[in-house]
TORGU-283061 format. One record per residue: residue number from 1; x negated, y, z of N, C-alpha, C, O in turn. Coordinates in Angstrom, 3 decimals. Example, Ala and Ser with C-alpha at 12.3 -4.5 7.8 and 13.67 -1.06 7.14 Angstrom:
(node 1,(-13.190,-5.690,7.800),(-12.300,-4.500,7.800),(-13.200,-3.300,7.800),(-14.236,-3.319,8.465)) (node 2,(-12.850,-2.250,7.080),(-13.670,-1.060,7.140),(-12.900,0.030,7.870),(-13.409,1.138,8.039)) 
END
This chain:
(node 1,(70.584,-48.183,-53.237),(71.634,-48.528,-52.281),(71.001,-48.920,-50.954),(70.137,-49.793,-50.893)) (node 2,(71.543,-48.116,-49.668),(70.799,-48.734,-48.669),(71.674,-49.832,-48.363),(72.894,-49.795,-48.525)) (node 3,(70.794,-51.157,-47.757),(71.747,-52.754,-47.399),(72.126,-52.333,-45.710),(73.061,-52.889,-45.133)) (node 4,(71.375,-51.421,-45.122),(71.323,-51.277,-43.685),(71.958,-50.274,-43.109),(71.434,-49.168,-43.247)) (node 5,(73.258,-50.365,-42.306),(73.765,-49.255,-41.833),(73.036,-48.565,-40.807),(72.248,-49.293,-40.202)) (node 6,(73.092,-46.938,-40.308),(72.380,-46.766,-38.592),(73.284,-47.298,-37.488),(74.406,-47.793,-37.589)) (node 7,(72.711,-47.132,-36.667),(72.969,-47.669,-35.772),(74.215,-46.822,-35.018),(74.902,-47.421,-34.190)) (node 8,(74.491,-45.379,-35.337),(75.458,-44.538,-35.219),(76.506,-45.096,-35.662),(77.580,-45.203,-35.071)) (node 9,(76.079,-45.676,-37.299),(77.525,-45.763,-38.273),(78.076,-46.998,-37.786),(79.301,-47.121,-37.792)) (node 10,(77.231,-48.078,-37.298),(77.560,-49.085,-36.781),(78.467,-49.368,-35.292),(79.074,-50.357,-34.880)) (node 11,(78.216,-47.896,-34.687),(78.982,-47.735,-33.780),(80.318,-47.438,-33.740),(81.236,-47.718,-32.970)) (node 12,(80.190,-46.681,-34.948),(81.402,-45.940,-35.541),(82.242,-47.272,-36.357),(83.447,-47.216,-36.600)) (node 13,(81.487,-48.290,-36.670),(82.487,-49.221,-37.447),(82.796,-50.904,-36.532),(83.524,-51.812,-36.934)) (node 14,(82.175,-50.881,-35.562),(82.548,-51.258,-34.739),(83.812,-51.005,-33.815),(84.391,-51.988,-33.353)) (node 15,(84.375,-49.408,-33.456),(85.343,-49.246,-33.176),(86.589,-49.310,-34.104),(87.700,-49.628,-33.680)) (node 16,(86.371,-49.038,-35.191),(86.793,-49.170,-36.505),(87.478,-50.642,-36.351),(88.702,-50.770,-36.339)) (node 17,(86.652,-51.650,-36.245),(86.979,-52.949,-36.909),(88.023,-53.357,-35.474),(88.797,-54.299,-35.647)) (node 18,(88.033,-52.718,-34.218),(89.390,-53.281,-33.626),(90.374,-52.596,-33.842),(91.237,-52.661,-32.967)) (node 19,(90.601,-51.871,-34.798),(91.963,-51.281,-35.374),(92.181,-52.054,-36.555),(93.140,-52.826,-36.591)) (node 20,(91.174,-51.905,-37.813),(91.626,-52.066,-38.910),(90.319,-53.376,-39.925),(89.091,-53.452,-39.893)) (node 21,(91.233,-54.074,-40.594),(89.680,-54.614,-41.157),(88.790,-53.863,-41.614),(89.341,-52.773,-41.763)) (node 22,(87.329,-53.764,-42.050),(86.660,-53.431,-42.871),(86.749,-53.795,-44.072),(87.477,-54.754,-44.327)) (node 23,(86.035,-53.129,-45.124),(85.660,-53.649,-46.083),(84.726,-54.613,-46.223),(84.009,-55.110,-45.354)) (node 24,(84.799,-54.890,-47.633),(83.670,-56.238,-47.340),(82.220,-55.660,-47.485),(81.428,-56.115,-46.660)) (node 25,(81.797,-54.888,-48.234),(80.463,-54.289,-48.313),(79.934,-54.018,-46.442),(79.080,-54.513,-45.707)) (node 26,(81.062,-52.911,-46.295),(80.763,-52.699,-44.642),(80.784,-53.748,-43.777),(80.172,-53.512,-42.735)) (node 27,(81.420,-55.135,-43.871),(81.522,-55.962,-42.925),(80.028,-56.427,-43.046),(79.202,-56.393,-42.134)) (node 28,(79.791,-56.935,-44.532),(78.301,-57.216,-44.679),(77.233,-56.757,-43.892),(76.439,-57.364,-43.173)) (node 29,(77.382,-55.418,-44.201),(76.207,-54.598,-43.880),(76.191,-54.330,-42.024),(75.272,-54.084,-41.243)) (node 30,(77.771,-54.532,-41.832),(77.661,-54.886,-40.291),(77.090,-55.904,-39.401),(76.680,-55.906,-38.240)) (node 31,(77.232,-56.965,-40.556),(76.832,-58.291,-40.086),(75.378,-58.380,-39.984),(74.748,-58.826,-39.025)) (node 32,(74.768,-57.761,-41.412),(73.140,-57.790,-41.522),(72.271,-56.776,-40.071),(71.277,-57.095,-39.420)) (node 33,(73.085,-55.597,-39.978),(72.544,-54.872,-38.978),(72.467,-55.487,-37.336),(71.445,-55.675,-36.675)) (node 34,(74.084,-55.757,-36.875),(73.804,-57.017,-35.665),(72.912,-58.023,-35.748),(72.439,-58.592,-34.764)) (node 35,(72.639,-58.291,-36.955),(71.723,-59.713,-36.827),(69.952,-59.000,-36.584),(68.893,-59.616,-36.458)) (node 36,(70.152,-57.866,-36.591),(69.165,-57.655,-36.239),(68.424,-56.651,-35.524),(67.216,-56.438,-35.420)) (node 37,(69.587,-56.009,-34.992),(69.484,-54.870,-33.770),(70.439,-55.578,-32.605),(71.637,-55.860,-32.566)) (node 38,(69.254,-55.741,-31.614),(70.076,-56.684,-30.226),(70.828,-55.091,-29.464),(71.888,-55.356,-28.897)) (node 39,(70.525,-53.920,-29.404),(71.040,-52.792,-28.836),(72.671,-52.800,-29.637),(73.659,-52.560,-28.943)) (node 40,(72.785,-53.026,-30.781),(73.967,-52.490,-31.184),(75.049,-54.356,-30.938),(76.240,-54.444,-30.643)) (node 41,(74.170,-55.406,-31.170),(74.842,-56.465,-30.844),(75.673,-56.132,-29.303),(76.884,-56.134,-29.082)) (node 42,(74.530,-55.858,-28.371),(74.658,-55.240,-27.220),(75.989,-54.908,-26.752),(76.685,-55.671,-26.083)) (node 43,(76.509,-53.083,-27.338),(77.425,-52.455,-27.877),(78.640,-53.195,-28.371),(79.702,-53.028,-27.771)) (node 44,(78.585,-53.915,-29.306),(79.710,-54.873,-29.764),(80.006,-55.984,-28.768),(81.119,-56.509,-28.727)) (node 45,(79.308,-56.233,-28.207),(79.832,-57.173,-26.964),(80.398,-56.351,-26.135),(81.363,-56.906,-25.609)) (node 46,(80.252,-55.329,-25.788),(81.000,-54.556,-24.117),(82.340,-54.091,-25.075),(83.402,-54.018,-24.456)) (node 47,(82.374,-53.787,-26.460),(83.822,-53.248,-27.139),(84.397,-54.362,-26.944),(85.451,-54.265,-26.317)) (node 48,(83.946,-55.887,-27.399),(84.806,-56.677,-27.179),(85.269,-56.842,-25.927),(86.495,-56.841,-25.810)) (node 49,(84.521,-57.004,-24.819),(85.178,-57.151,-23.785),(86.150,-55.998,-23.250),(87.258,-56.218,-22.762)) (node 50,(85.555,-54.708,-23.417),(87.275,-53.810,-23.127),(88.099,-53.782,-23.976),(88.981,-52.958,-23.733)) (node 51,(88.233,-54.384,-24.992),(89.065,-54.582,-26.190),(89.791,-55.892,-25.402),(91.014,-55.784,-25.315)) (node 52,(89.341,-56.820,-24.958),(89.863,-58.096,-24.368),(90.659,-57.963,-23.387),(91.787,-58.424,-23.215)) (node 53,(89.771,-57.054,-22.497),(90.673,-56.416,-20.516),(91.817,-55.561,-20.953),(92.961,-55.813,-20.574)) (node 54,(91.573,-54.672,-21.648),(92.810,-53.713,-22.025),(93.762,-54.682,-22.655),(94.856,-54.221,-22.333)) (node 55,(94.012,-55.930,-23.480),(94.482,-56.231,-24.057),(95.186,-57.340,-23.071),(96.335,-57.564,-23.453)) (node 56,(94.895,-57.934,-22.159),(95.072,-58.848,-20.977),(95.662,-58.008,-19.838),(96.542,-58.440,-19.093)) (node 57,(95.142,-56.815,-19.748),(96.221,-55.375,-18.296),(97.566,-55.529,-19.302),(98.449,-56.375,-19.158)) (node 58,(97.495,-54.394,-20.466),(98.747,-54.920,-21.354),(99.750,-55.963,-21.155),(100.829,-55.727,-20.610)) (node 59,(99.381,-57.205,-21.626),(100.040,-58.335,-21.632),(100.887,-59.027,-20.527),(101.773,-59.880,-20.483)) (node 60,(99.669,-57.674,-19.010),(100.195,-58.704,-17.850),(101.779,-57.581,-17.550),(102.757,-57.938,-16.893)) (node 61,(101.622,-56.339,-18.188),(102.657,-55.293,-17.734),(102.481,-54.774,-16.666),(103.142,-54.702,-15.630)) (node 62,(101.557,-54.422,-16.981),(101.157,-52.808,-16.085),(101.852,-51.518,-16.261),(101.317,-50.719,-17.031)) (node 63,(102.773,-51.232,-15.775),(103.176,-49.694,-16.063),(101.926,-48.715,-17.109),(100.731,-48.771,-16.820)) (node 64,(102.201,-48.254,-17.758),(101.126,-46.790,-17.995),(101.582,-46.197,-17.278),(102.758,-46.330,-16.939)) (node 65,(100.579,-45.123,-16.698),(100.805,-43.903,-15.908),(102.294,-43.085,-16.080),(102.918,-42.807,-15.057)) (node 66,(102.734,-42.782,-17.170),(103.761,-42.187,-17.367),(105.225,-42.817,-16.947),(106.216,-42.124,-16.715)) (node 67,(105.172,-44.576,-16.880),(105.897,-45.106,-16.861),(105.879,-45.329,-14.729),(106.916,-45.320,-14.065)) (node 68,(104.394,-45.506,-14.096),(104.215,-45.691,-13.021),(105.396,-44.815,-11.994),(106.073,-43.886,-12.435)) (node 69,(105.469,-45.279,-10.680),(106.452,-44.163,-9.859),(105.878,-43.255,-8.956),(105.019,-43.581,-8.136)) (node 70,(106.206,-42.437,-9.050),(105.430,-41.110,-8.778),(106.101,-40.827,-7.232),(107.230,-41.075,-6.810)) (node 71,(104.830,-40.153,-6.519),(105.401,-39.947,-5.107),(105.576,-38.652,-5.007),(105.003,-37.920,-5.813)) (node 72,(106.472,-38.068,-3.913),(107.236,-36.924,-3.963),(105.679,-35.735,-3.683),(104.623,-35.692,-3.052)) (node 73,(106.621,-34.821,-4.795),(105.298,-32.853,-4.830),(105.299,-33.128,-3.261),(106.203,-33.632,-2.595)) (node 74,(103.714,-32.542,-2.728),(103.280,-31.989,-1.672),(102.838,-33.179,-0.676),(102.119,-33.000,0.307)) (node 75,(103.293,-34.228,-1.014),(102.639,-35.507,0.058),(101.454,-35.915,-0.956),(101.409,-36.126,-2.167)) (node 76,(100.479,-35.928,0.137),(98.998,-36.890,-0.248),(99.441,-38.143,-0.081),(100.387,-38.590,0.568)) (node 77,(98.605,-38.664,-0.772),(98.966,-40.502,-0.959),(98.166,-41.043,0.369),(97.105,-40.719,0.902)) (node 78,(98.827,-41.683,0.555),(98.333,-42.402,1.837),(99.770,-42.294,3.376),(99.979,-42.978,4.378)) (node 79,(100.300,-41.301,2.887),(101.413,-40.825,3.981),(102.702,-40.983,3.987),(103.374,-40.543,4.919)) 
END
């Protein structure tokens, strides 16, 4: 059994874990690998923080694009 995920899969379960929990084997083996790769700790800090900003634009009610108001065909913005 390997105890150590790569550093790929860790990327991959890092995005993972702001959707859905992990399992516990994988949380483990997530935990053992951050504790000891500062590159992928790294990585998990910048998800958290756009996981945080996106989640704070959200909250404040920002239109999405689709919802934003659109300026009339054939004028450049600025005019």
């Amino acid at each position: 059994m390997n105890w150590m995920h790569s550093c790929k899969r860790v990327a991959e379960l890092l995005s993972q874990r702001l959707d859905e929990p992990l399992g516990l084997i994988d949380e483990i083996k997530l935990r053992l690998h951050l504790s000891m790769c500062g590159n992928c700790s790294h990585v998990e800090q910048q998800l958290e923080g756009v996981h945080a900003a996106t989640a704070d634009l959200f909250a404040s009610g920002v239109p999405a694009d689709d919802e934003a108001p659109q300026r009339p065909a054939g004028r450049p913005a600025g005019h």
